[in-house]
Each structure stands twice: as structure tokens, then as C-alpha cells.
Phi, psi and omega in degrees: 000172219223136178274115177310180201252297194246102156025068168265107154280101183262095182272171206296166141246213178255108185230199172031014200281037129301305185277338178268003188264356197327302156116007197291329206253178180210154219281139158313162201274143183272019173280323160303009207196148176249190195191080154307087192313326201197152153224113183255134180258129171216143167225148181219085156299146158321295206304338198258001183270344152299111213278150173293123156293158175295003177245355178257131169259187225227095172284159340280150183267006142205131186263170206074159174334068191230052184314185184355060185312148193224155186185138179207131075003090161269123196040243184256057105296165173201125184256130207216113168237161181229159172294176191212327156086251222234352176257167187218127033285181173239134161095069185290164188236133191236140148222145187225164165210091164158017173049042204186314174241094162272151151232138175285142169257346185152193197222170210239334159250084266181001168261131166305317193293325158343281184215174205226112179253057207272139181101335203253172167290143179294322186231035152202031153186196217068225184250118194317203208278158180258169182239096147283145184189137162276144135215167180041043206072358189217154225215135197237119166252137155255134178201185185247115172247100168293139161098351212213050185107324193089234183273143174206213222179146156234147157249164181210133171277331162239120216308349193265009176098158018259162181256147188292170151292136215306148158211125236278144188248028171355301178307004177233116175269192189060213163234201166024069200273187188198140178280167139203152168227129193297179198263350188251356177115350173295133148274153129225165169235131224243109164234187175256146164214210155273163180276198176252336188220086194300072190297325159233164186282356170252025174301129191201144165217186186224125170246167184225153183219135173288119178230169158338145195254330171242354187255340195045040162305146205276149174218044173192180194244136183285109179294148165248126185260313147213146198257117190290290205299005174236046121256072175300352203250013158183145153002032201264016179306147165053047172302151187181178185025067147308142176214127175269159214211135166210128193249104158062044151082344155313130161270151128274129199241137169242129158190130206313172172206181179097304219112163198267052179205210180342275172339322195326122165226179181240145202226155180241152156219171171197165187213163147282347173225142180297354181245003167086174036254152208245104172246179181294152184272128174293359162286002174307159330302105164317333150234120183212162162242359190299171136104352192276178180273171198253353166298356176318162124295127183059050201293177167232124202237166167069035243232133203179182193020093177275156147214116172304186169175137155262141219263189199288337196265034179065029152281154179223142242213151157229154164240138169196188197241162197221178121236128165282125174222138209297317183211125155236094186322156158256126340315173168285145145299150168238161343260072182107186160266114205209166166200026192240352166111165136284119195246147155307114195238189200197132170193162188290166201229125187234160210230124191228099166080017129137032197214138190246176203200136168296276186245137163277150196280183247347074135275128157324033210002103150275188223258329184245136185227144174293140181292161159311124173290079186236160143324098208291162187286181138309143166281160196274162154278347170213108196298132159284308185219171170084200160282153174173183194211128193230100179257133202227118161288137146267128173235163214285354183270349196086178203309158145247151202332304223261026162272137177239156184240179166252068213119164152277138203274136177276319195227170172256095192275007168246146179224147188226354173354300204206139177008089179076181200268146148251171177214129175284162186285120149246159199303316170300152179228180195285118161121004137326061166321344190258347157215220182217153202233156221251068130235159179213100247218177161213135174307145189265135199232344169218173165309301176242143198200163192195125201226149175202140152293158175224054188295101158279158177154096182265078199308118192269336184211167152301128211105313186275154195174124182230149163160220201251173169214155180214124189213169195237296167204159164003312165271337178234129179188178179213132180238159174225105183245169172266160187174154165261145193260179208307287202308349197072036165275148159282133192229161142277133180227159189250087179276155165206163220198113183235026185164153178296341175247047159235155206330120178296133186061033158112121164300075181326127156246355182177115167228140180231156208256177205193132182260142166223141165302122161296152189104327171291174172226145187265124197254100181241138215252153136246145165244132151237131172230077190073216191309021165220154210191129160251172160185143182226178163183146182263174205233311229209039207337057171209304191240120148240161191288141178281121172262337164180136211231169182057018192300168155320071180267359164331336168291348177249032154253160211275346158280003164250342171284311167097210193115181163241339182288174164236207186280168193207120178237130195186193204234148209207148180219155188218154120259056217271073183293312190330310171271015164268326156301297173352287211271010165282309209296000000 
């Protein structure tokens, strides 16, 4: 890949700063620790390489792992959250004020004590899709934590935190609840639920229940507004992330239907009343990519949980989720080969005989879109899309927002003090569900991509190991560290993880010995390009070396992993001798 011109030096800002000011852990010895300098990300997709007119922004306006996108509009602001599933922080919160440059401001679950992901898997629980929305200064998100409470509410007087503590909603089944609030002063929540009578397992419906406005106590009975099984004229399998809407005195029901894979589409319904009866727009789906031929170029599958919006000139907009994908197998996998996640995409919405509409059908999604008539924003200081290259200082302020852990952290085993991130070695290793193992990563944002590290680090016994990871979930990953091997050689060693019954933290497929000084630093490299994924690394960061190329990357996508997430890449450290022993023996 050919190195951009420019640059983001994303120096850190401030997040998680509760858990580093914590005082629990107190600093380390550096034989206990590995000590990252830098971490750089750089990316190039084909598709990003095509240049923008000044009237054009760029899809998905945010790439990489940003599923079942929320979105709400305070004055000329905008606020955008996505699910995070099983990683923590949780909830990313984006604003923007020209829909064309976001930054994240922070995350809506940023406390340890707030929710608890102990135990679960990274990519099919913890919190589900989130619903944002304002009024009267405070700014609310509803959402689903499978494994770890279910549904609750959080507040904020400010979207970047801190945010209250969850407060818990028991009286609400299903999922993906979503607020809304009427013009007369009502609340309500818009849910996913069961039907009344469940004829198949992908049987599903959407109800609605009137609450409390601060306490969201129930001040109604849950209505069911529509029955997935009584729409044959489309797609209503896993009806679910419902948002209620109210237009010119029209209520509006949006809500996704197929299922979040091949199949996805988006459905309209509208009433004279919030309790219904709801009927369909007959123009349903409004938005799919099913049915297009799978040989396009650069398709975009799944394209589904929309949430409308208008923007301050009275235009009006959707955010929902895509995957870009690399193979789409015959039959298709669904919905294809990807490992970047369901990312967020963004497009206009025009409005016909009293029915609004996305995309028209068989169109393609395209890639370039006319900008919004707004004022343009500040340009960001940290690329969303397109190509680039983000090289990230640690600094003494602590972690930034868009850093993910594996879980929630019981303790702070990172340090960012001085000159770059440490990690402590700890016993967990990566895809260790019974703790939490000393990683830290950022979503994988294109097909080709090339992540390299700056490592210091001297491994002392068999067991300690540091160096990059790239992982899809708990099973599937890959890691590539310095390390010591029986004999007490310093090696590269190459791990891989394809499936739940193979070896917890990974399979050696390759170690090579490697000489270093202690005190020096070691460059460590992963290339991925679709289904293929290298790695190398220098002494002196101008020539590296190759250590094994063309490996298998099919191992981080989501159709061999399963799941709603994507890869996630970052840097990790261990002292596991338990599995050292193991590979002596």
C-alpha cells in the first residue's frame, strides 16, 4: 500500500479517567510490564480512493465497527451512538454539526460500576443496539444489556459525560427499546417483543408502552403495534429496533426486518395514533440491498436499522448499518465476507404521498453522496472514513474514547504516565472469558490495512508476552509477540485461535528466534489485505522482515466468527507460565 500523505497524530484525550486517577493498582515494576511507544494504523481501500467533490461526503461516514447507529438532533448539533456488544467502554457517543465530520466525545457507559460484562462473549452480548434522544437539557440513552440486566436508561446533562447510572427497566421485555416523546408531553418506549401467539423462531413483534417520563415506570399496558407474522408481502423474520416518529400529526413505525444479515431490510408503517392500528407503507422495504446481483462491485449487504431525522434546514436523513464485503459466496454467506464490522452509512430520505423512502429499489448504495446543506464542520483531527493513516501518542491524560478493552476492567493494569501505553503482564490471555487479559485495541476500518506497534520489552520466563493482536472474537484471533520459549530463547511467536474448541489463547503456528538487546525496541507489524494477513517486523523501523505471509485471514470475519462485531486490533501483554508449562511438557 502506498503511504498517504497525511498524517493524524491522534494524541490521546480523555476518557476512562475514573479508572486511571482509581488508585487501585499502584505502578509497576518494569519486569511486569510491557511498554508501548506508539500505535499506528494506517488504511487503504480501492473503494476510498475515488476523490470527493466539494458537495460530496464519503459512506459509511463512520467505518469499521459501528452497528445499529441512533441519532438525534439538538439545535444545529448532532448526536450519534452505536452498540459495542461485549466491549468496554461502551456506547460510543459521535457529534457532529455538518453530518460529514464526526468525533467521538465519549461513551455512555465509561464506569465500571454502571453495567458488568463479566463473563460474556464479545460479539453476541453485552449492549445491544442503543436508542438516543433529548428533551428539556438531558439527553437520554435506552438500551439492552443481554447477559448483564437487560433493559435500562442512562442520562446525561452532557453527551460527552458523565453519564448516570443505569436505571433499570425489569417491566420491559424484548430488545432494541427506543424512546420517543410526544408533542403533548407523553413518554414512550417503542420495543422489540414476542408476538401473543409464537409461530416460528424468527416470529417477532414490536410493541409500544407508555411511562413515566423520569422514572419510566410502566402508565400503560404494552401494546402490540405490529405482528412480524402477519406480513407476508415482505421480509418480517427477526422484526426488531423499532423508533417511533411523529410527522404533520402522523405517527411513524420504522423498523428493520430479515434479520442484521443478507436478507435486511427496512419497513415503514404509519397510524393516526401511537397504539395503532399501524398500517404498512406499501412501497416496503424502503431500504435493501437484498435482490441486487452479488457480482456488483464493492457490494454493500445487510443494509437495515435506519433511524430517521431532520436536519435544522427541514431535510431529511437516515443513519443505519452496511457491511462492506470482500466475498459473496454462491449461495451467499450471510451476509458475505467481512471482518470491518457493520459500519454506519448515512443517506437522504425524500418523502412521497406521505411515505418517506431511502434508497430506491434495485440501487446499489452508493459510496459518494451530496453533502447536506449546512455549514461545514471543523475538520476532525481523527479520520472516520476514507483512507488514512492515524498514528496514537499516549499521554498522561489517559486512554481516548475510541480505545476498547475486552470487558469490563475490575482493576487499572494500564498506564499511560510517560511516554507511551504499559500493560501490565497479566495471567489472562486473549479470548479468556474468566478474566480479562491486558488488551487494547481499535476497530479495523478497511480491507487493507497495515497496524505496527513500537515495543519495548524483555520477557523474562516462559509465559510473558507482548507485542499486536487482531481479533474477531474470544475464538477467533490472532496474535503476533515477543516472547520466551522453553530453552530461554527470545522468539517471535505467532498465535492463532479459529474455533471454540481449540487451545485457550491460541495455537502456535510459528516461532522464530530473534536477537534484541534489552532496552531496545522491536516494530511489529500485521498486514491485512480481504483474506489475507502477514506479519513482520524491524529492529530499526525501515526494513522489516517478513515472518509469515499469506496466512488465513478469514479467520477474523464475521462469518466464520459469527456474531454483530467486527475485528478490533491492538496491543496486549501476558504472563500466562500455566500455558508454558503446558507447551514444555
Amino acid at each position: 500500500m502506498k503511504r498517504k500523505k497525511l498524517v493524524y497524530l491522534a494524541c490521546i484525550s480523555v476518557v476512562l479517567t475514573a479508572l486511571n486517577a482509581s488508585g487501585e493498582t499502584t505502578r509497576r515494576h518494569k519486569a511486569d510490564e510491557a511498554r508501548f511507544q506508539w500505535f499506528e494504523y494506517r488504511g487503504e481501500d480501492d473503494v476510498f480512493d475515488t476523490p470527493l467533490a466539494e458537495s460530496e461526503y464519503r459512506n459509511p461516514i463512520l467505518a469499521g465497527f459501528h452497528p445499529d447507529p441512533s441519532i438525534v438532533r439538538v439545535d444545529r448539533d448532532y448526536y450519534l451512538v452505536n452498540s459495542t456488544f461485549g466491549f468496554f467502554p461502551g456506547i460510543p457517543v459521535f457529534h457532529s454539526r455538518d453530518l460529514v465530520n464526526w468525533t467521538q466525545i465519549g461513551n455512555a457507559i465509561h464506569r465500571p460500576g454502571q453495567v458488568q460484562f463479566d463473563g460474556l462473549p464479545l460479539t453476541n452480548a453485552g449492549v445491544y443496539a442503543p436508542a438516543i434522544e433529548y428533551r428539556a437539557g438531558t439527553f437520554y440513552v435506552i438500551n439492552t444489556c443481554i447477559g448483564c440486566g437487560g433493559n435500562f436508561v442512562v442520562t446525561a446533562k452532557n453527551p460527552a459525560g458523565p453519564w448516570s447510572d443505569p436505571i433499570w427497566l425489569p417491566h420491559l421485555d424484548g430488545i432494541d427499546p427506543s424512546i420517543f416523546f410526544d408533542d403533548d408531553g407523553k413518554t414512550y418506549v417503542v420495543h422489540h417483543a414476542e408476538p401473543d401467539k409464537k409461530r416460528y423462531p424468527a416470529h417477532t413483534a414490536i410493541r409500544v408502552m407508555e411511562v413515566d417520563p423520569e422514572t419510566f415506570e410502566p402508565r400503560s399496558k404494552d401494546m402490540l403495534l405490529v405482528d412480524g407474522g402477519e406480513l407476508p408481502r415482505w421480509n418480517s423474520d427477526y422484526l426488531e429496533g423499532p423508533h417511533l416518529y411523529k410527522v404533520k400529526g402522523t405517527y411513524y413505525l420504522s423498523a428493520p426486518g430479515g434479520g442484521t444479515g443478507y436478507f435486511h431490510q427496512q419497513l415503514v408503517f404509519r397510524s393516526d395514533n401511537i397504539f395503532g392500528p399501524y398500517a404498512p407503507n406499501p412501497n416496503n422495504p424502503v431500504l435493501t440491498q437484498h435482490g441486487l446481483p452479488d457480482d456488483r462491485p464493492n457490494p454493500v449487504t445487510a443494509t437495515g436499522h435506519a433511524d430517521f431525522f431532520e436536519d435544522s434546514n427541514g431535510d431529511w436523513w437516515a443513519v443505519f448499518l452496511g457491511t462492506r464485503v470482500y466475498d459473496l459466496a454462491t449461495p451467499p454467506q450471510d451476509p458475505g465476507r467481512f471482518h470491518t464490522g457493520r459500519e454506519t452509512f448515512m443517506l437522504p430520505v425524500q418523502w412521497k404521498d406521505g411515505w418517506p423512502s431511502i434508497l430506491e429499489k434495485g440501487r446499489a448504495l452508493p459510496y459518494t453522496v451530496r453533502k447536506p446543506d449546512l455549514p461545514p464542520g471543523n475538520p476532525v483531527q481523527r479520520a472516520t472514513t476514507g483512507n488514512f493513516t492515524q498514528r496514537d501518542l499516549f499521554s498522561d491524560s489517559g486512554l481516548a474514547p475510541h480505545w476498547l478493552l475486552a470487558r469490563t476492567p475490575k482493576d487499572t493494569w494500564w498506564d499511560t504516565s510517560s511516554q507511551g501505553l504499559s500493560l501490565a503482564l497479566r495471567p489472562s490471555v486473549i479470548g479468556d472469558r474468566s478474566g480479562q487479559p491486558a488488551f487494547i485495541g481499535r476497530r479495523l476500518a478497511h480491507m487493507k490495512a497495515e497496524f505496527t506497534t513500537a515495543l519495548r520489552f524483555t520477557p523474562r520466563q516462559a509465559g510473558q508476552e507482548a507485542g499486536l493482536a487482531a481479533l474477531q472474537s474470544d475464538d477467533f484471533f490472532y496474535t503476533l509477540g515477543l516472547g520466551e520459549n522453553a530453552t530461554g530463547d527470545t522468539v517471535l511467536r505467532i498465535r492463532r485461535k479459529a474455533g471454540s474448541k481449540e487451545k485457550l489463547g491460541g495455537e502456535v503456528i510459528l516461532e522464530s528466534p530473534v536477537t534484541i538487546k534489552d532496552g531496545d525496541t522491536v516494530y511489529l507489524r500485521m498486514t491485512i489485505n480481504q483474506a489475507d494477513l502477514d506479519f513482520s517486523y524491524s529492529l530499526d523501523e525501515k526494513k522489516f522482515t517478513p515472518i509469515l505471509e499469506n496466512t488465513d485471514g478469514g479467520v477474523l470475519t464475521t462469518a466464520a466468527a459469527g456474531g454483530f462485531v467486527g475485528a478490533v486490533v491492538g496491543m496486549y501483554a501476558q504472563n500466562n507460565l500455566h500455558g508454558a508449562q503446558q507447551a514444555a511438557r
